[in-house]
N, CA, C and O atoms as CSV, one atom per row, in Angstrom:
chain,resi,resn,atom,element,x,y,z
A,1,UNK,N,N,-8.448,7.247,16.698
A,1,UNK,CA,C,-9.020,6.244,15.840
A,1,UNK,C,C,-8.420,6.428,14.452
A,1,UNK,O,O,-8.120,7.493,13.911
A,2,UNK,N,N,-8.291,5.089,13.940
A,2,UNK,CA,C,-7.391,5.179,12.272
A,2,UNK,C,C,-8.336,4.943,11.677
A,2,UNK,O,O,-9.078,4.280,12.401
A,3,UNK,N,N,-8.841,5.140,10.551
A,3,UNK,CA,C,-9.799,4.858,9.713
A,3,UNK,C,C,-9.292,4.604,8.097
A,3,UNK,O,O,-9.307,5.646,7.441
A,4,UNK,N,N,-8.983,3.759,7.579
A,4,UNK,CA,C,-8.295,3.887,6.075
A,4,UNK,C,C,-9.581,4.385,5.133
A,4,UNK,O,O,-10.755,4.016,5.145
A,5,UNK,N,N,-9.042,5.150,4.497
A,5,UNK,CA,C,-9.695,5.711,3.479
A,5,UNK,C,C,-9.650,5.172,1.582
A,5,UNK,O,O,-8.543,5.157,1.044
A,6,UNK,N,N,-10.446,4.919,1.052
A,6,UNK,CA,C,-10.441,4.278,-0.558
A,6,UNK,C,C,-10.726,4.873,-1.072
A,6,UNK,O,O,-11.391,5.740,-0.506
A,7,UNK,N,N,-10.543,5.021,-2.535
A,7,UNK,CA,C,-10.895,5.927,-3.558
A,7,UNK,C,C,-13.010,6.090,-3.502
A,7,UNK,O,O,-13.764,6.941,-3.974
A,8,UNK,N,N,-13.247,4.918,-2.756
A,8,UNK,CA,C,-14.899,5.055,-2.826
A,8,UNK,C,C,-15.337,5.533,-1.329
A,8,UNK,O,O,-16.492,5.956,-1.281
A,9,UNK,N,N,-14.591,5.538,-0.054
A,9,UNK,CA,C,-14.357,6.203,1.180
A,9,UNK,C,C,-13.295,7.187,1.582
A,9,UNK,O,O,-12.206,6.981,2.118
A,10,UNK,N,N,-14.024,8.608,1.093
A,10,UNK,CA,C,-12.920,9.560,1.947
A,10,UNK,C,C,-13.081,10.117,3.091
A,10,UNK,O,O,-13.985,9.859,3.886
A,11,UNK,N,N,-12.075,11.031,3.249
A,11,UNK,CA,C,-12.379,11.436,4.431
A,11,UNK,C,C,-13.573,12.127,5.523
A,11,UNK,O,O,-13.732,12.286,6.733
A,12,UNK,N,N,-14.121,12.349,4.510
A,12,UNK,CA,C,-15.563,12.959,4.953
A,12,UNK,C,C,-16.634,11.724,5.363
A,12,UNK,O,O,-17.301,11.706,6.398
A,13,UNK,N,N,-16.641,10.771,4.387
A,13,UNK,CA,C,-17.067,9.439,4.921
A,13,UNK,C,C,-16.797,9.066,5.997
A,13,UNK,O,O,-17.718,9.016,6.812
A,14,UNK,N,N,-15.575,8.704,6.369
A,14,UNK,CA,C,-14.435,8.429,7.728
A,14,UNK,C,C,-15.660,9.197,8.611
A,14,UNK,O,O,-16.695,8.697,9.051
A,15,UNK,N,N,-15.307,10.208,8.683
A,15,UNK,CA,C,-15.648,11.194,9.878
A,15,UNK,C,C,-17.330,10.868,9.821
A,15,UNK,O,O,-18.061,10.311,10.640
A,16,UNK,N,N,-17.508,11.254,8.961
A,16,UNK,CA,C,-19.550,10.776,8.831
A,16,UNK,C,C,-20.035,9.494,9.891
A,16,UNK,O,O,-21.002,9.432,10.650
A,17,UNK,N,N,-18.892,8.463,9.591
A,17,UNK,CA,C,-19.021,7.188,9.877
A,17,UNK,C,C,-18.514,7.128,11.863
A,17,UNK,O,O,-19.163,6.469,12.674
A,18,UNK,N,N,-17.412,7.873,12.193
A,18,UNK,CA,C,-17.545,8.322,13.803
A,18,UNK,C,C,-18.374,8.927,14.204
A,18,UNK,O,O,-18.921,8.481,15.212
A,19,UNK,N,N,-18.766,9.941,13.753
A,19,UNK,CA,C,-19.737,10.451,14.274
A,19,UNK,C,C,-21.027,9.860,14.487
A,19,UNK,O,O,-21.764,10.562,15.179
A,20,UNK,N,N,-21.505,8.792,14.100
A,20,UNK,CA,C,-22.521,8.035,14.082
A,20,UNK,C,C,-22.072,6.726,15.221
A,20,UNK,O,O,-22.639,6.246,16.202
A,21,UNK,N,N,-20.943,6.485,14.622
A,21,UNK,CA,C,-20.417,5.357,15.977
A,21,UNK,C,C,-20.671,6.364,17.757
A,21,UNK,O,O,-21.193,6.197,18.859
A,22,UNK,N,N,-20.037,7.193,17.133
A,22,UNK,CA,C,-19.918,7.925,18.834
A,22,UNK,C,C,-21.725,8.428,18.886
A,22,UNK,O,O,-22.344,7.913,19.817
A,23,UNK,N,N,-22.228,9.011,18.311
A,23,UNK,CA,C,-23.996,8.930,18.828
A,23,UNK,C,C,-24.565,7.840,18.982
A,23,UNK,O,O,-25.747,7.968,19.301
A,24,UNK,N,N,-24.086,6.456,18.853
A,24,UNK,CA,C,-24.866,5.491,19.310
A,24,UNK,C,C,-24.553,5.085,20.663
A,24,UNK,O,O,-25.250,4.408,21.418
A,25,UNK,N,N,-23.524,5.539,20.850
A,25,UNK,CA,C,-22.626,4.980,22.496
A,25,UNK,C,C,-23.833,5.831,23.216
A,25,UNK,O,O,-24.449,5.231,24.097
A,26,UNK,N,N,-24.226,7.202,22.908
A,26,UNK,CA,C,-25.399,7.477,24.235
A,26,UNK,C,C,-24.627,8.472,24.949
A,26,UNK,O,O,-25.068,9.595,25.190
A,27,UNK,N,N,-23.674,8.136,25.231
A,27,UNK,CA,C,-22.343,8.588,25.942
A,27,UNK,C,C,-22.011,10.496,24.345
A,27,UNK,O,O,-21.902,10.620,23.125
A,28,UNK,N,N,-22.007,11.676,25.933
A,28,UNK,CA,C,-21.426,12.523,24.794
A,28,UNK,C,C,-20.166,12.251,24.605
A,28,UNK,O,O,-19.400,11.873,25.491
A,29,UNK,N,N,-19.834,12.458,23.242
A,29,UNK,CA,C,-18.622,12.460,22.826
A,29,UNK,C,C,-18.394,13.557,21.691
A,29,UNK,O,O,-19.217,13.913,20.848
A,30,UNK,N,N,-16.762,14.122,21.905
A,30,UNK,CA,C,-16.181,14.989,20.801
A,30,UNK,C,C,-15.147,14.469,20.041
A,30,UNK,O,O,-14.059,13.989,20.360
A,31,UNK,N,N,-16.028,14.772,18.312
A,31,UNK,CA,C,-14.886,14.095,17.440
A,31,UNK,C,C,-14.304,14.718,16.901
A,31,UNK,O,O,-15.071,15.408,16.229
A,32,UNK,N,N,-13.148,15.026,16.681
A,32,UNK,CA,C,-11.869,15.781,16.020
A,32,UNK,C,C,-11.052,15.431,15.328
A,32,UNK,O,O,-10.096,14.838,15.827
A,33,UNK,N,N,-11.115,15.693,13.679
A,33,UNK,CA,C,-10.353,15.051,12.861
A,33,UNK,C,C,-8.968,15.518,13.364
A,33,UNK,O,O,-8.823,16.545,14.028
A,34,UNK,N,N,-8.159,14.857,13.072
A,34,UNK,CA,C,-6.524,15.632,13.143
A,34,UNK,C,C,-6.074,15.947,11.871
A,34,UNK,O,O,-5.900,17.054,11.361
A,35,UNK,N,N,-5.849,14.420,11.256
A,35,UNK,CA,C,-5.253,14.569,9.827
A,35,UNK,C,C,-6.003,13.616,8.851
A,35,UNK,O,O,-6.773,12.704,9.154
A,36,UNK,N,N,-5.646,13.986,7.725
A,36,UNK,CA,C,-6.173,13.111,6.929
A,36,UNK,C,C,-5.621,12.961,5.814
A,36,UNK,O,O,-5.778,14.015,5.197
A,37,UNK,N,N,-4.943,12.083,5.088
A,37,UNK,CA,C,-4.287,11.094,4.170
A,37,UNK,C,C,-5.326,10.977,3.079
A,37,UNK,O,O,-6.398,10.491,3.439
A,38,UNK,N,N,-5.229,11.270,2.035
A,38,UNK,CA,C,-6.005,10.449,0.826
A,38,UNK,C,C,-5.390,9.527,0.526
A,38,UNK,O,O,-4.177,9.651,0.694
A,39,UNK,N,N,-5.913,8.131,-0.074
A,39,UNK,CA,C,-5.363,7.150,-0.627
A,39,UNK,C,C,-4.865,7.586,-1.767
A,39,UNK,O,O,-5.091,8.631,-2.378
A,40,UNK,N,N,-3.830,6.264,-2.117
A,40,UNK,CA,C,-2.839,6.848,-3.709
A,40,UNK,C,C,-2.739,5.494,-4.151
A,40,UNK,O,O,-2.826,4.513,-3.412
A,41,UNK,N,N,-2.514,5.474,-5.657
A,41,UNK,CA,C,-2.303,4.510,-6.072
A,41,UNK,C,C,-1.753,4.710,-7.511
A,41,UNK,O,O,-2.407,5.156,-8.454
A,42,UNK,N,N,-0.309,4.270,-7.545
A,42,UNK,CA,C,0.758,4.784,-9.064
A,42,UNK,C,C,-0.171,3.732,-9.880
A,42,UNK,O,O,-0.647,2.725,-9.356
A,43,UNK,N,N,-0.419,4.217,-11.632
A,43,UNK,CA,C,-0.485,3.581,-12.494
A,43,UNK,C,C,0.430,2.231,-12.469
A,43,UNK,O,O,1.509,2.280,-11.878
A,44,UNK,N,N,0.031,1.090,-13.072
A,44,UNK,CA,C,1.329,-0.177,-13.314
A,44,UNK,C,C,2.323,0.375,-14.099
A,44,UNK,O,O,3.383,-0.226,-13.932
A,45,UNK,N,N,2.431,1.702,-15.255
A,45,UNK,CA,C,3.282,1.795,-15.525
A,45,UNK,C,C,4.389,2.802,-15.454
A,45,UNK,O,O,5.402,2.944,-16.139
A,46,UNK,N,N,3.802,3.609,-14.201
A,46,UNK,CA,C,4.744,4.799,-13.522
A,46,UNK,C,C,5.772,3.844,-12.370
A,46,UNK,O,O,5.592,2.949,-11.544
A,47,UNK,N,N,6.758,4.538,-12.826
A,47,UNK,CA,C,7.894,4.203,-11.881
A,47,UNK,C,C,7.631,5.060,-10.276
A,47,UNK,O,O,7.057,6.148,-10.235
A,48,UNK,N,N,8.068,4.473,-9.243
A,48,UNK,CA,C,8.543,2.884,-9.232
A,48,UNK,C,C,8.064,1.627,-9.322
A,48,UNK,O,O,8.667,0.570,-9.505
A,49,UNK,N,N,6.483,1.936,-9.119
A,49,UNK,CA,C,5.708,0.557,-9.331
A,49,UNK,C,C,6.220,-0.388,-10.443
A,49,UNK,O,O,6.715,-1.501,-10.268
A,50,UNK,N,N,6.050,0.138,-11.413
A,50,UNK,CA,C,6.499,-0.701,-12.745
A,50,UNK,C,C,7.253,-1.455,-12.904
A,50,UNK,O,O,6.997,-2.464,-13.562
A,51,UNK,N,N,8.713,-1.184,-12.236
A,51,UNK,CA,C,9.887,-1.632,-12.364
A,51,UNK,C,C,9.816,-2.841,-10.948
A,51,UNK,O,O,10.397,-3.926,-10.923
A,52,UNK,N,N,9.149,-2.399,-10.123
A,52,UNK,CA,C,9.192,-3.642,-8.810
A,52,UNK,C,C,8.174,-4.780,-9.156
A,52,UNK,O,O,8.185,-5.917,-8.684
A,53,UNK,N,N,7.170,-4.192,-10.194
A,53,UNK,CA,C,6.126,-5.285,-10.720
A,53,UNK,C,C,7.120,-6.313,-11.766
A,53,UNK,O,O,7.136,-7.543,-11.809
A,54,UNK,N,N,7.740,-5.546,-12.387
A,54,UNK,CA,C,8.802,-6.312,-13.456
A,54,UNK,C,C,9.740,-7.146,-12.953
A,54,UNK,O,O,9.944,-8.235,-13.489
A,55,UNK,N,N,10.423,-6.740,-11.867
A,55,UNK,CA,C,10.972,-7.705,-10.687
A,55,UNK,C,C,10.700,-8.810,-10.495
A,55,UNK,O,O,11.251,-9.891,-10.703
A,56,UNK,N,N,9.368,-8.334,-9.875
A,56,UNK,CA,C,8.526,-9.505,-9.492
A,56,UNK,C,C,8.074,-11.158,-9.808
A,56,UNK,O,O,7.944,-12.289,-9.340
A,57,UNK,N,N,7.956,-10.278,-11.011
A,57,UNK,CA,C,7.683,-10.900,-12.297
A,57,UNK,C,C,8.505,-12.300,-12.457
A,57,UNK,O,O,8.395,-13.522,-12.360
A,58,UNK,N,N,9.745,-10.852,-12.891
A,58,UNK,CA,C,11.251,-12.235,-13.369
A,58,UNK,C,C,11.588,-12.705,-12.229
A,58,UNK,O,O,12.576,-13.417,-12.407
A,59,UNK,N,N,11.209,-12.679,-10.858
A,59,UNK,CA,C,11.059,-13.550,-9.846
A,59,UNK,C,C,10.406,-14.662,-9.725
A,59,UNK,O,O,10.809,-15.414,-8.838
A,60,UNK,N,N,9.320,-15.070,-10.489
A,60,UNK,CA,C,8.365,-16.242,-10.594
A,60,UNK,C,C,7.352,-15.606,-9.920
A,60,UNK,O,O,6.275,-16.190,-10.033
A,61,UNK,N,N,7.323,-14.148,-8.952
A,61,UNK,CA,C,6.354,-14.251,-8.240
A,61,UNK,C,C,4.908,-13.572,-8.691
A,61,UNK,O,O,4.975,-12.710,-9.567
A,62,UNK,N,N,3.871,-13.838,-8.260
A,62,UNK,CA,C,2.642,-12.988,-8.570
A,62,UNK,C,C,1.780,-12.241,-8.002
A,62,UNK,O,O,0.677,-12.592,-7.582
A,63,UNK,N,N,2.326,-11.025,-7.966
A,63,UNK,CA,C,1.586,-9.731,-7.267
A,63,UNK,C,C,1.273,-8.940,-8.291
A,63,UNK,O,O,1.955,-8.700,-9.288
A,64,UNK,N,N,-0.198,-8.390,-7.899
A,64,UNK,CA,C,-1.112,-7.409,-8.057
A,64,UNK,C,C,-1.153,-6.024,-7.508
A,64,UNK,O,O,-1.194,-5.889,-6.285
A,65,UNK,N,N,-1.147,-4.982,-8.291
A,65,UNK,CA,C,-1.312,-3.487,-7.741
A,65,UNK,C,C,-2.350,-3.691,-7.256
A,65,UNK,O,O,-3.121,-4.570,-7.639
A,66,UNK,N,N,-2.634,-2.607,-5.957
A,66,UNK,CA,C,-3.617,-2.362,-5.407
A,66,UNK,C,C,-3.400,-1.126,-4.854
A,66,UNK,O,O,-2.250,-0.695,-4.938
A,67,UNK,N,N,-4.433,-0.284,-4.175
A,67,UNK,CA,C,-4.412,0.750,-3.386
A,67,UNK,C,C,-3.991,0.809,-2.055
A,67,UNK,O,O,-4.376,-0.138,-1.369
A,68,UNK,N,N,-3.471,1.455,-1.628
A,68,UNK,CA,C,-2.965,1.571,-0.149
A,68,UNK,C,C,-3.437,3.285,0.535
A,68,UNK,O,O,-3.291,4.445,0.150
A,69,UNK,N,N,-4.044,2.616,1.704
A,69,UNK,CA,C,-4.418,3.474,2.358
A,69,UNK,C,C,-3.355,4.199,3.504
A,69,UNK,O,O,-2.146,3.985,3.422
A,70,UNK,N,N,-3.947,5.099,4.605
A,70,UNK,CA,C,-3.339,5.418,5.533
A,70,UNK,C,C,-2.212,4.688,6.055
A,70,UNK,O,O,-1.867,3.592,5.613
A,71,UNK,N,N,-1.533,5.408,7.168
A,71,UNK,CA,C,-0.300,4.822,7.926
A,71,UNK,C,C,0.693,4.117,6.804
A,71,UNK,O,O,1.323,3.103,7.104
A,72,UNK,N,N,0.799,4.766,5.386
A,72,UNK,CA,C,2.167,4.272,5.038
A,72,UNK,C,C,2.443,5.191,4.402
A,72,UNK,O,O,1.724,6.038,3.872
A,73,UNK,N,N,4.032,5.005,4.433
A,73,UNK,CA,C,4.665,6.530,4.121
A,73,UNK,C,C,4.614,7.006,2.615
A,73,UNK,O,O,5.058,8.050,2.139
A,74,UNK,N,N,4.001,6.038,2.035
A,74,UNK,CA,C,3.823,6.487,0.401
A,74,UNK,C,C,2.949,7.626,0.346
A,74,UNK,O,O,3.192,8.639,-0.309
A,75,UNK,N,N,1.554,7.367,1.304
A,75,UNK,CA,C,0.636,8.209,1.287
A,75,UNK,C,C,1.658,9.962,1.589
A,75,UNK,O,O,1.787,10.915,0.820
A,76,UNK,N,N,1.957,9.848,2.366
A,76,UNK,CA,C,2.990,11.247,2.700
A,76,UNK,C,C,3.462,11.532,1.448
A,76,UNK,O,O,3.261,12.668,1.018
A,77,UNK,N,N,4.092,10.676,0.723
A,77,UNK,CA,C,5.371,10.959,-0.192
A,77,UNK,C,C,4.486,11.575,-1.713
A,77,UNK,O,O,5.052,12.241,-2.580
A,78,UNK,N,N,3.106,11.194,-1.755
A,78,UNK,CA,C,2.515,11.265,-2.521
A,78,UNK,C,C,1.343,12.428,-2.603
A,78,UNK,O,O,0.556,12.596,-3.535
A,79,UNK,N,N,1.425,13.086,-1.539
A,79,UNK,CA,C,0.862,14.172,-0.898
A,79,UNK,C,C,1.947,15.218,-1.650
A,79,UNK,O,O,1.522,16.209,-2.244
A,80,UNK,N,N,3.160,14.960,-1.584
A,80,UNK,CA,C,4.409,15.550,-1.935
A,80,UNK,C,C,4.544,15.964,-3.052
A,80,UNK,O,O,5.070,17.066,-3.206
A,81,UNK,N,N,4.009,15.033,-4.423
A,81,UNK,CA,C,4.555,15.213,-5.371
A,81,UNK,C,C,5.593,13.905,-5.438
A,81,UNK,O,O,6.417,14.045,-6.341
A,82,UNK,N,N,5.692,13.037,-4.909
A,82,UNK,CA,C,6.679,11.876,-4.874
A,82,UNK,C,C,6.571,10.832,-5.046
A,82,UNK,O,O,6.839,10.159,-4.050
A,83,UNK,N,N,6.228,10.188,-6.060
A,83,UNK,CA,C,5.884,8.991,-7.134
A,83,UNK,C,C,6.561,7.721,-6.021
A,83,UNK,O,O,7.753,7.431,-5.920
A,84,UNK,N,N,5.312,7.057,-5.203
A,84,UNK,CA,C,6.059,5.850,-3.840
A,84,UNK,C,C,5.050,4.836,-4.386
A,84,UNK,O,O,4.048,4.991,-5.084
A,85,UNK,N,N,6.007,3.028,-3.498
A,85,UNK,CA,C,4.879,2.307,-3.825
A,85,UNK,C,C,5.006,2.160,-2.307
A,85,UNK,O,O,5.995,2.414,-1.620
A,86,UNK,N,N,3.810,1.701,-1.917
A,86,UNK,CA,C,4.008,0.240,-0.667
A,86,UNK,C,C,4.550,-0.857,-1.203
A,86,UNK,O,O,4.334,-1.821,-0.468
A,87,UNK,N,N,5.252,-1.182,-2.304
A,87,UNK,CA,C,5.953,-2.888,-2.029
A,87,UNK,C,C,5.040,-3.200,-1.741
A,87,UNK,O,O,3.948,-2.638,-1.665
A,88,UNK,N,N,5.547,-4.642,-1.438
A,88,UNK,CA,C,4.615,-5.789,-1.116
A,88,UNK,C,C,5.861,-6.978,-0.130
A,88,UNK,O,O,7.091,-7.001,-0.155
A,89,UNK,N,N,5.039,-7.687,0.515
A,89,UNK,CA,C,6.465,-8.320,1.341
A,89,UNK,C,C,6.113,-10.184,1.112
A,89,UNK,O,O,5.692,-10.839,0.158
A,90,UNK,N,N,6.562,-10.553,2.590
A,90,UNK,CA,C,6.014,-11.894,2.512
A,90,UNK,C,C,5.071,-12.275,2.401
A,90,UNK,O,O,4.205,-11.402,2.456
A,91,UNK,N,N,4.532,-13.768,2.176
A,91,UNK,CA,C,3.204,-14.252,2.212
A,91,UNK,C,C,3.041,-13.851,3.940
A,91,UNK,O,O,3.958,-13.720,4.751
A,92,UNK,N,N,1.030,-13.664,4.257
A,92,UNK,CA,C,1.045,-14.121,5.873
A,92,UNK,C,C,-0.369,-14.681,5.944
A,92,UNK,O,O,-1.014,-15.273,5.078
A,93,UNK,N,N,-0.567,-14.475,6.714
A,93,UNK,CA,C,-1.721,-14.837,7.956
A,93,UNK,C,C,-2.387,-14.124,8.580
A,93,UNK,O,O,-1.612,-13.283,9.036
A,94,UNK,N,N,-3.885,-13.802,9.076
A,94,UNK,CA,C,-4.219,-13.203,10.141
A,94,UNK,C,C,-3.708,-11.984,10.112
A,94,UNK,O,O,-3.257,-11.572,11.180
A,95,UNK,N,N,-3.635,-11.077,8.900
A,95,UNK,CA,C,-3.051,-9.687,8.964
A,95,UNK,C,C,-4.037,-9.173,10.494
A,95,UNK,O,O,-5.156,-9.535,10.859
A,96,UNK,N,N,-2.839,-7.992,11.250
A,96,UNK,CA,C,-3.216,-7.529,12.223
A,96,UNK,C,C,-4.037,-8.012,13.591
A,96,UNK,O,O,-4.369,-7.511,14.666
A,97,UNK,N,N,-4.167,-9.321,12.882
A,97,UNK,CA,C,-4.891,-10.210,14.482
A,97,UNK,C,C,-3.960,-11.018,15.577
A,97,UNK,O,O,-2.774,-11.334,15.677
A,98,UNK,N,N,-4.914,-11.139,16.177
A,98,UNK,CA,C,-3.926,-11.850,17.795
A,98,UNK,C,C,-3.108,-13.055,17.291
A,98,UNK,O,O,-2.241,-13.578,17.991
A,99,UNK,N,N,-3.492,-13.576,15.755
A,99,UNK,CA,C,-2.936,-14.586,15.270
A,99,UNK,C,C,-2.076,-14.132,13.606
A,99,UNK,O,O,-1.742,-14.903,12.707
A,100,UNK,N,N,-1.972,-13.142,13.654
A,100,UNK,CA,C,-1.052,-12.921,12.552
A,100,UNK,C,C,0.341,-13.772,12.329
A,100,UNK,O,O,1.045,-14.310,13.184
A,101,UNK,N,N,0.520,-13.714,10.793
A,101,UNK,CA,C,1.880,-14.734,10.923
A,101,UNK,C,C,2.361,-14.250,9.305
A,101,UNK,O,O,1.722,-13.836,8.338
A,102,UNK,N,N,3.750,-14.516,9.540
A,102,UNK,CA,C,4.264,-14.202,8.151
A,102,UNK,C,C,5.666,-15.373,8.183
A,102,UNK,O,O,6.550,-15.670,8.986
A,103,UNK,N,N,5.188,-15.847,6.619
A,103,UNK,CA,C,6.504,-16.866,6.013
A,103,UNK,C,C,7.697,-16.285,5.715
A,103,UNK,O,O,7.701,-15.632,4.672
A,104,UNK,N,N,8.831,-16.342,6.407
A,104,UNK,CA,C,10.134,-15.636,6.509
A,104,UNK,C,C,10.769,-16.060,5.687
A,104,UNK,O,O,11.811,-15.549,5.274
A,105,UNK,N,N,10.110,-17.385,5.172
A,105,UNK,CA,C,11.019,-18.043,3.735
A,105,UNK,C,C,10.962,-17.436,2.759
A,105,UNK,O,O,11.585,-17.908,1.808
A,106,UNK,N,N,10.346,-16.380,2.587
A,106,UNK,CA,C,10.171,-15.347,1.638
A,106,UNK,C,C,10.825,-14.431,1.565
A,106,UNK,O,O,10.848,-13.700,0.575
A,107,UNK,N,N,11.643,-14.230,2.812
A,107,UNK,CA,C,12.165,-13.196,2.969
A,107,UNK,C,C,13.941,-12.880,1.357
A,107,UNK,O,O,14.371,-11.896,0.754
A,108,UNK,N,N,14.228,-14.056,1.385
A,108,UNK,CA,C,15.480,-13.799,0.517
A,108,UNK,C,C,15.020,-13.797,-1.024
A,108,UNK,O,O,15.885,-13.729,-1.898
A,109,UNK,N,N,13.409,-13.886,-1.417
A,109,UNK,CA,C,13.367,-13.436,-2.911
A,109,UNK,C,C,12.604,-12.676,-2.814
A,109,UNK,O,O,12.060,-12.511,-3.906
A,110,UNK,N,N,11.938,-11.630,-1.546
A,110,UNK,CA,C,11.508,-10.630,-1.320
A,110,UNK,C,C,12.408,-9.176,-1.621
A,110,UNK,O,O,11.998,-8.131,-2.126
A,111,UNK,N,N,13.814,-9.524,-1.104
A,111,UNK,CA,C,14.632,-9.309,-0.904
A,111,UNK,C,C,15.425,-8.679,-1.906
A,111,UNK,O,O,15.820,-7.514,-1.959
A,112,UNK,N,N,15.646,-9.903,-2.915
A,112,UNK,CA,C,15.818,-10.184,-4.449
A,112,UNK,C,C,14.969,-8.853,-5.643
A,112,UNK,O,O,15.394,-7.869,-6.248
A,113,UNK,N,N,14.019,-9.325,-5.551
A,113,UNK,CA,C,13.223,-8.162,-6.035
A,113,UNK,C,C,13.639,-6.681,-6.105
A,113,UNK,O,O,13.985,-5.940,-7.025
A,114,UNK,N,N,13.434,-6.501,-4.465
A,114,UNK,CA,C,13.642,-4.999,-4.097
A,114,UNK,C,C,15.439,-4.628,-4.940
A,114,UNK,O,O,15.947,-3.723,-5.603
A,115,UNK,N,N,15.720,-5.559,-4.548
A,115,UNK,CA,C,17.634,-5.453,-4.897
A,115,UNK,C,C,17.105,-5.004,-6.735
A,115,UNK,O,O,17.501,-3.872,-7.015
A,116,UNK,N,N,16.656,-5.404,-7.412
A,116,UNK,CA,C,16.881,-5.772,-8.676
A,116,UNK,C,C,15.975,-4.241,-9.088
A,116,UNK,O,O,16.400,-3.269,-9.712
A,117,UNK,N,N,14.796,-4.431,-8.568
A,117,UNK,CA,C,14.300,-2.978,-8.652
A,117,UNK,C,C,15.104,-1.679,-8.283
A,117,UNK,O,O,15.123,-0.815,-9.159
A,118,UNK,N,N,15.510,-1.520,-7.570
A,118,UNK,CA,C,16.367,-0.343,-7.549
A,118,UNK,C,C,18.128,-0.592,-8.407
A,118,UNK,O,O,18.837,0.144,-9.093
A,119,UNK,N,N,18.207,-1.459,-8.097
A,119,UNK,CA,C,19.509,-1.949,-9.516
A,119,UNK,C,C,18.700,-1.130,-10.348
A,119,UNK,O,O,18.884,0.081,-10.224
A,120,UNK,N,N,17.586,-1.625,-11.418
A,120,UNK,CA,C,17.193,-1.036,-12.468
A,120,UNK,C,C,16.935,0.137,-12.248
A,120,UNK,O,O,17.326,0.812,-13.200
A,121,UNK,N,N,16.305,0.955,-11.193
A,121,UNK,CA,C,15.995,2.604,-11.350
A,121,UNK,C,C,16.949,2.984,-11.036
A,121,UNK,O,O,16.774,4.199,-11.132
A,122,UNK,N,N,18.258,2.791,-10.584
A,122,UNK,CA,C,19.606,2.984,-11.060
A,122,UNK,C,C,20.329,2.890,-12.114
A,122,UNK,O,O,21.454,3.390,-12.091
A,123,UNK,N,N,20.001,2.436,-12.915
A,123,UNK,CA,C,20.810,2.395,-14.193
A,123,UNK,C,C,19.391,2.432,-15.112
A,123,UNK,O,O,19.199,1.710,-16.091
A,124,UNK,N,N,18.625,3.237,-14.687
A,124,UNK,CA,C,17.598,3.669,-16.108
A,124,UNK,C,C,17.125,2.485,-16.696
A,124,UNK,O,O,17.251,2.212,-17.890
A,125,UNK,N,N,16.469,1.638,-15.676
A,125,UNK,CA,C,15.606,0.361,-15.926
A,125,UNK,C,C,14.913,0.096,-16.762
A,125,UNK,O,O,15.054,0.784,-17.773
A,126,UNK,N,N,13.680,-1.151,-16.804
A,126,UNK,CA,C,12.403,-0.965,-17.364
A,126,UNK,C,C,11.613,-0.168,-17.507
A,126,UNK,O,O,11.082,-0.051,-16.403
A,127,UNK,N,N,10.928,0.839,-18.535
A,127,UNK,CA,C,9.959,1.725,-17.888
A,127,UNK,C,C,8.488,1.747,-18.025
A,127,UNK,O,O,7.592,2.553,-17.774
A,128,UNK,N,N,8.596,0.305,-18.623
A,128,UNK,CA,C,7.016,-0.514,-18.856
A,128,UNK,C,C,7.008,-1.537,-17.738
A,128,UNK,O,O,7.945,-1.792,-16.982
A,129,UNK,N,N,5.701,-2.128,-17.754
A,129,UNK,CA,C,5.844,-3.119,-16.715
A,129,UNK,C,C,5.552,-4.471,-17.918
A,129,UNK,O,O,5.004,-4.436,-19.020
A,130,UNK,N,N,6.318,-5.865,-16.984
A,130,UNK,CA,C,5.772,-6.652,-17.773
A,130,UNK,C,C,4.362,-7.194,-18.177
A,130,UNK,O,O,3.452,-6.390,-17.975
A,131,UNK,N,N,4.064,-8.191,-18.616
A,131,UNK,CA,C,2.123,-8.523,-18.435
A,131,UNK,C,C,2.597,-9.804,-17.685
A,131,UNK,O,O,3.630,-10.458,-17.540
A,132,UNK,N,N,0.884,-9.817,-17.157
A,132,UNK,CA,C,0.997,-10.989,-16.115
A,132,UNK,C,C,1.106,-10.758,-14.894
A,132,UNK,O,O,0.723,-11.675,-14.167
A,133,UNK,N,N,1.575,-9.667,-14.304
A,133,UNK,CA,C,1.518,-10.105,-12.727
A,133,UNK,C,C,0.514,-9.284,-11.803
A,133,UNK,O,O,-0.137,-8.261,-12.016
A,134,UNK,N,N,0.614,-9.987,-10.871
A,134,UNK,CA,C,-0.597,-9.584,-9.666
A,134,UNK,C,C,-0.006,-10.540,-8.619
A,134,UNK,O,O,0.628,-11.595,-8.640
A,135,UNK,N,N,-0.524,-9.652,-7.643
A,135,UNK,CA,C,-0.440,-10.144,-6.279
A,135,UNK,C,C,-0.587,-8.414,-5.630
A,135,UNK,O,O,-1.093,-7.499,-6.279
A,136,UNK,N,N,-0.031,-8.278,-4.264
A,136,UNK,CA,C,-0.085,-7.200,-3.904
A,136,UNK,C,C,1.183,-6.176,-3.596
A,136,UNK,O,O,2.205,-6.381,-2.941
A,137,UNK,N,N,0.734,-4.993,-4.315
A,137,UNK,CA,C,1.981,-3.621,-4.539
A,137,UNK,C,C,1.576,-2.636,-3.483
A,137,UNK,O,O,2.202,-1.585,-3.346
């Protein structure tokens, strides 16, 4: 079982919260954490966030930082000592359902962005972010 975890649900919550699912089944059951991920989330103006928000930006587009939980590799990288964002991708649909969908027309100023963001943390970019944007990082 995956359980994402938020700065207001950790892992102890998670587990609090199976263990109560599995005593209502009736049914014994054994629960065993394996691992556990804290959520992370870079300031808007720590790199790399900053510089992909600034992107963004001079893209026309409008994304918002947010937190990201489990199953992405930032969480690892950030466990590390390793300053990661989740990006952000196309518009979609139905995240994770039998009807999920994502606009691929997005894909070439999605694209754009990422290109321009690492252009800049290559050559010692922005290291503020601009004002104004939101959507999701």
């Amino acid at each position: 079982m995956d359980i994402r975890t938020t700065p207001t649900f950790d892992a102890r919550a998670a587990e609090a919260l199976v263990r109560a699912a599995a005593a209502e089944l009736g049914t014994p059951a054994t629960v065993t954490p394996v691992a556990s991920w804290p959520p992370f989330r870079l300031a808007e103006d720590e790199q790399p966030a900053a510089a992909l928000l600034d992107a963004a930006t001079r893209a026309g587009l409008t994304v918002r930082a947010k937190t990201a939980g489990p199953s992405n590799i930032g969480n690892l990288l950030a466990a590390e000592g390793i300053p990661a964002t989740a990006g952000f991708g196309v518009r979609y649909e139905g995240l994770h359902g039998t009807d999920e969908r994502a606009c691929l027309a997005d894909l070439p100023t999605v694209l754009a962005v990422y290109r321009e963001t690492v252009s800049g943390l290559l050559a010692d970019g922005p290291a503020t972010r601009s004002e104004g944007a939101r959507g999701c990082l």
